[in-house]
MARBA-3410 file (N, C-alpha, C, O; in Angstrom, 1 decimal):
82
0.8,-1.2,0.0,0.0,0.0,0.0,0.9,1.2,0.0,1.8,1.4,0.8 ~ 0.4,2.3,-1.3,1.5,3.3,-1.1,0.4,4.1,-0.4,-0.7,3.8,-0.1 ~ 1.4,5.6,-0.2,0.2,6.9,0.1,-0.7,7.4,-1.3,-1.8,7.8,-1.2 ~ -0.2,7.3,-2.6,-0.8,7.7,-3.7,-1.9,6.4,-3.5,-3.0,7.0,-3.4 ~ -2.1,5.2,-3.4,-3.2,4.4,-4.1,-3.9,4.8,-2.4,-5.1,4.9,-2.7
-3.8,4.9,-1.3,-4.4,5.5,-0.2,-5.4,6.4,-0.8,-6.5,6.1,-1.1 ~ -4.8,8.2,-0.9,-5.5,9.1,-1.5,-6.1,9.0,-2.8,-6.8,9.9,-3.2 ~ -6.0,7.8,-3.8,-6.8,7.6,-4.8,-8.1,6.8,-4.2,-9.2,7.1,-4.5 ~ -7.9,5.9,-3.5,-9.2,5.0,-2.9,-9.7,6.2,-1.5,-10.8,6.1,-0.8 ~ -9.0,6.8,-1.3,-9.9,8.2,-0.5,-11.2,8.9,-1.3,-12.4,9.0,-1.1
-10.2,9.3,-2.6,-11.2,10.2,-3.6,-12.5,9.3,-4.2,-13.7,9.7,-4.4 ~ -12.0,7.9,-4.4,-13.1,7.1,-5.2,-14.2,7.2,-3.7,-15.4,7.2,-3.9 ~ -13.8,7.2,-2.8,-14.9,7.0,-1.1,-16.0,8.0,-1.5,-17.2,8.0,-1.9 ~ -14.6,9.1,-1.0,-16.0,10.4,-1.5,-16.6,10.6,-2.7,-17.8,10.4,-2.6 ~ -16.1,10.8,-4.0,-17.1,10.3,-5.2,-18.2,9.8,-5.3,-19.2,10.2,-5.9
-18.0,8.2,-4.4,-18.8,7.3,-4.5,-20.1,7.8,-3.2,-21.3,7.6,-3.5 ~ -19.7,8.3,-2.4,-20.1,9.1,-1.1,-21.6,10.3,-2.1,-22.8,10.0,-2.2 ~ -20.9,11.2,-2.4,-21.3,11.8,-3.3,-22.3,11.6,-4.2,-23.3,12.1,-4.2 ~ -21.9,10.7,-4.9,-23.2,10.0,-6.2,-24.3,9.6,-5.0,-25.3,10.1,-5.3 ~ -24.4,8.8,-3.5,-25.5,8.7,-2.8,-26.0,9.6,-2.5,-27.3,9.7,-2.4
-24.9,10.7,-2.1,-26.0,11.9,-1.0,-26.4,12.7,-1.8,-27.2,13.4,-1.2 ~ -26.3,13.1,-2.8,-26.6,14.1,-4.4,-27.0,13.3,-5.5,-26.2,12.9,-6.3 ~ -28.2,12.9,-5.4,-28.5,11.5,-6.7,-29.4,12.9,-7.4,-29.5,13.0,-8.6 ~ -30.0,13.8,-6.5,-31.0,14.4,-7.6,-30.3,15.7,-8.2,-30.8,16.5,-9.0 ~ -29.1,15.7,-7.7,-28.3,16.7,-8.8,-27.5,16.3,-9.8,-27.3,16.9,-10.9
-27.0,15.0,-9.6,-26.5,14.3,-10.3,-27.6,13.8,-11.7,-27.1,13.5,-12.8 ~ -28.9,13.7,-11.4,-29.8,13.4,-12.2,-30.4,14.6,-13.2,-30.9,14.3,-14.2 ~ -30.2,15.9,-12.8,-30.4,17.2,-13.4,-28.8,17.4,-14.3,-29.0,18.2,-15.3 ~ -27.6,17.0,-14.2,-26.8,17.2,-14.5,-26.5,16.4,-15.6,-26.4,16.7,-16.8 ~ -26.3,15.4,-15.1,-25.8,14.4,-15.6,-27.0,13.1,-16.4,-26.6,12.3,-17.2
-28.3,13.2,-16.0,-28.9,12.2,-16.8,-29.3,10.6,-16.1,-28.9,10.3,-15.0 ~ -29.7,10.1,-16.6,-29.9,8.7,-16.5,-29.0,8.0,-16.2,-28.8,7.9,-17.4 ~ -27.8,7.1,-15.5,-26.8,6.4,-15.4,-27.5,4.9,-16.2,-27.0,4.1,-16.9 ~ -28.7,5.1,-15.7,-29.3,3.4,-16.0,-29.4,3.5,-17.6,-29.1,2.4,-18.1 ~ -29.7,4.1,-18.2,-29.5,3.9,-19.7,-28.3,3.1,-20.2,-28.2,2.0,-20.8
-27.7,3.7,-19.9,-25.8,3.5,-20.4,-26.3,1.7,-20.3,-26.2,0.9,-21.2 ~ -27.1,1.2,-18.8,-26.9,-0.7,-18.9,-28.2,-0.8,-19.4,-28.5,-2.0,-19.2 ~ -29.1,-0.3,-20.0,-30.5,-0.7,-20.8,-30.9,-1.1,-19.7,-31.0,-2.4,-19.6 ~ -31.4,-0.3,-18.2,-32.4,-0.2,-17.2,-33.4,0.3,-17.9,-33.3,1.1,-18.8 ~ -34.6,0.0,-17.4,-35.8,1.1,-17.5,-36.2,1.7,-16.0,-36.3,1.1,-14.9
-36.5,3.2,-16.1,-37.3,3.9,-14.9,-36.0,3.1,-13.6,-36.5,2.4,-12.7 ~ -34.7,3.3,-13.6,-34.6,3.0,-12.5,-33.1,4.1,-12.3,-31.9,4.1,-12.0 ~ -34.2,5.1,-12.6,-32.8,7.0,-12.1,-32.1,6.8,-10.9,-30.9,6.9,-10.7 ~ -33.1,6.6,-10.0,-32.4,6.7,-8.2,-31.9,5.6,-7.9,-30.7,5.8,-7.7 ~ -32.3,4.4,-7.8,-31.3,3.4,-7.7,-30.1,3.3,-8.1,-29.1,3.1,-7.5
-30.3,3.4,-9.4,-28.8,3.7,-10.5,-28.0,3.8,-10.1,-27.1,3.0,-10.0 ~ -28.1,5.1,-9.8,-27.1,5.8,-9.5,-26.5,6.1,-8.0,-25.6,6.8,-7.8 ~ -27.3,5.4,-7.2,-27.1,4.9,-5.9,-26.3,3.8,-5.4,-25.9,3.7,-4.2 ~ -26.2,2.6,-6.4,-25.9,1.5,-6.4,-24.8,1.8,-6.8,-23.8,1.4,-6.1 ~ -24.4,2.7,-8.1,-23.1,3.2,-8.2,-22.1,4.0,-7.6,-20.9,3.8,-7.8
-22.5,5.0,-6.7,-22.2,5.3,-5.8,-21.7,4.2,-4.8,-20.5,4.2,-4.5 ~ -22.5,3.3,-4.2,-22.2,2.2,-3.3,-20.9,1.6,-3.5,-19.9,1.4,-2.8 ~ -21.2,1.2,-5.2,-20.3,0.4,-5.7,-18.3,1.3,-5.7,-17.2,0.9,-5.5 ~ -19.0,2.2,-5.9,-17.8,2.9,-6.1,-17.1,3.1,-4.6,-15.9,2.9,-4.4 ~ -18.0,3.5,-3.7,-17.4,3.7,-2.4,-16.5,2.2,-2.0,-15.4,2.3,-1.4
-17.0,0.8,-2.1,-16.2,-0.3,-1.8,-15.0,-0.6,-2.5,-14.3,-1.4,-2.0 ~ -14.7,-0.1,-3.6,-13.6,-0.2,-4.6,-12.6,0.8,-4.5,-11.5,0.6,-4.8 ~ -13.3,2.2,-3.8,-12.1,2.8,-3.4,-11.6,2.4,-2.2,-10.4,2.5,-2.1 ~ -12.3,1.7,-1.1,-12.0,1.1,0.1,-11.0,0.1,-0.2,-10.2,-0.1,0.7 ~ -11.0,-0.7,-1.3,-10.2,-1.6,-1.4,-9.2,-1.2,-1.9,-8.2,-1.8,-1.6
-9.2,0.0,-3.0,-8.2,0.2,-3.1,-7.1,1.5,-2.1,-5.9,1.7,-2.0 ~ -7.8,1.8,-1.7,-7.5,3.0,-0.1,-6.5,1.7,0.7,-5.5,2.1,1.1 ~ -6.7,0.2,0.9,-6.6,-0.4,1.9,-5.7,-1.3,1.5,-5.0,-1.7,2.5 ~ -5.3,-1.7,0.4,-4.5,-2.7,-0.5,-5.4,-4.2,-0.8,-5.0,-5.4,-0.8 ~ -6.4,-3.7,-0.9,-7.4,-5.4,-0.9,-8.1,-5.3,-2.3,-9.1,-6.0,-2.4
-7.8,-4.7,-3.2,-8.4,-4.8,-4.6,-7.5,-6.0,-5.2,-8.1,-7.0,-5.7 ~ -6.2,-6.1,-5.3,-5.7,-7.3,-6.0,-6.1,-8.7,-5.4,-6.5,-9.8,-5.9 ~ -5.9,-8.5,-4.0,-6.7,-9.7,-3.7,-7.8,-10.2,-3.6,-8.0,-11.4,-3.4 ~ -8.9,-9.2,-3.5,-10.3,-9.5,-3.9,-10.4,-9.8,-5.4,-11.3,-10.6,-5.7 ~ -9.7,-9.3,-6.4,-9.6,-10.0,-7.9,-9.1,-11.5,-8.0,-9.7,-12.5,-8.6
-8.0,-11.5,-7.4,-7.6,-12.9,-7.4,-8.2,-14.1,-7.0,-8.3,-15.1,-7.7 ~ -8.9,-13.8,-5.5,-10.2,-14.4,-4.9,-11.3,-14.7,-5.9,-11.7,-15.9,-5.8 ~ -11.8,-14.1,-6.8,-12.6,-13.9,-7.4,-12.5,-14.4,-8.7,-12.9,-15.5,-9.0 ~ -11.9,-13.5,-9.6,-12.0,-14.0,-11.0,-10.9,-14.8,-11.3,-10.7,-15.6,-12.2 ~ -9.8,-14.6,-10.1,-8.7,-15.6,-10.3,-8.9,-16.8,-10.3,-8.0,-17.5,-10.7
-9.8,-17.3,-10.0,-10.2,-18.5,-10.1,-10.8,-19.1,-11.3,-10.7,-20.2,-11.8 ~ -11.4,-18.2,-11.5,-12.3,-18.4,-13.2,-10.9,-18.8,-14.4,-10.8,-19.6,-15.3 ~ -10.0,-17.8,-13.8,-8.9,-18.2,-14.8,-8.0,-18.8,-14.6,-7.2,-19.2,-15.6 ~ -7.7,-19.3,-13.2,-7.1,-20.3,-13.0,-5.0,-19.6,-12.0,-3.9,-20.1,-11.9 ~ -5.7,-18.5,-11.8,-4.7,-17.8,-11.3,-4.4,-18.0,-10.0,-5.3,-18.4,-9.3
-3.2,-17.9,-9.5,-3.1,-18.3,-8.0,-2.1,-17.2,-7.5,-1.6,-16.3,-8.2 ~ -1.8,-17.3,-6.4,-0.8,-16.2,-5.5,0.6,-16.9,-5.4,1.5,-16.4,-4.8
END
């Protein structure tokens, strides 16, 4: 874990922080997020869920646990090990 991938999974926290607690400005600004995946009618969720999503990805990467939740995960699918 350096201090740069720290303050980069800091910023993705707040971001992701952000897209939850401002979903209806983000919605005047920015639009539909659910389009982009061929959602229907689902504005607030959307982009709530992305927000969410985003906030755990910077956590993992703020913490050094993103390569090993990939490895955990799809490493397996491909047959990768540590």
């Amino acid at each position: 874990m350096t201090l740069g991938s720290f303050f980069l999974g800091l910023a993705l926290m707040i971001i992701g922080f952000l897209c939850v607690r401002k979903t209806d400005a983000l919605l005047r600004y920015f639009g539909d997020i659910s389009e982009v995946f061929g959602l229907i009618n689902a504005q607030w969720i959307s982009w709530k869920v992305f927000g969410v999503a985003l906030m755990i990805v910077g956590f993992m990467v703020a913490f050094g646990l993103l390569q090993a939740f990939l490895i955990l995960t799809i490493g397996r699918l491909f047959n990768f090990s540590v």
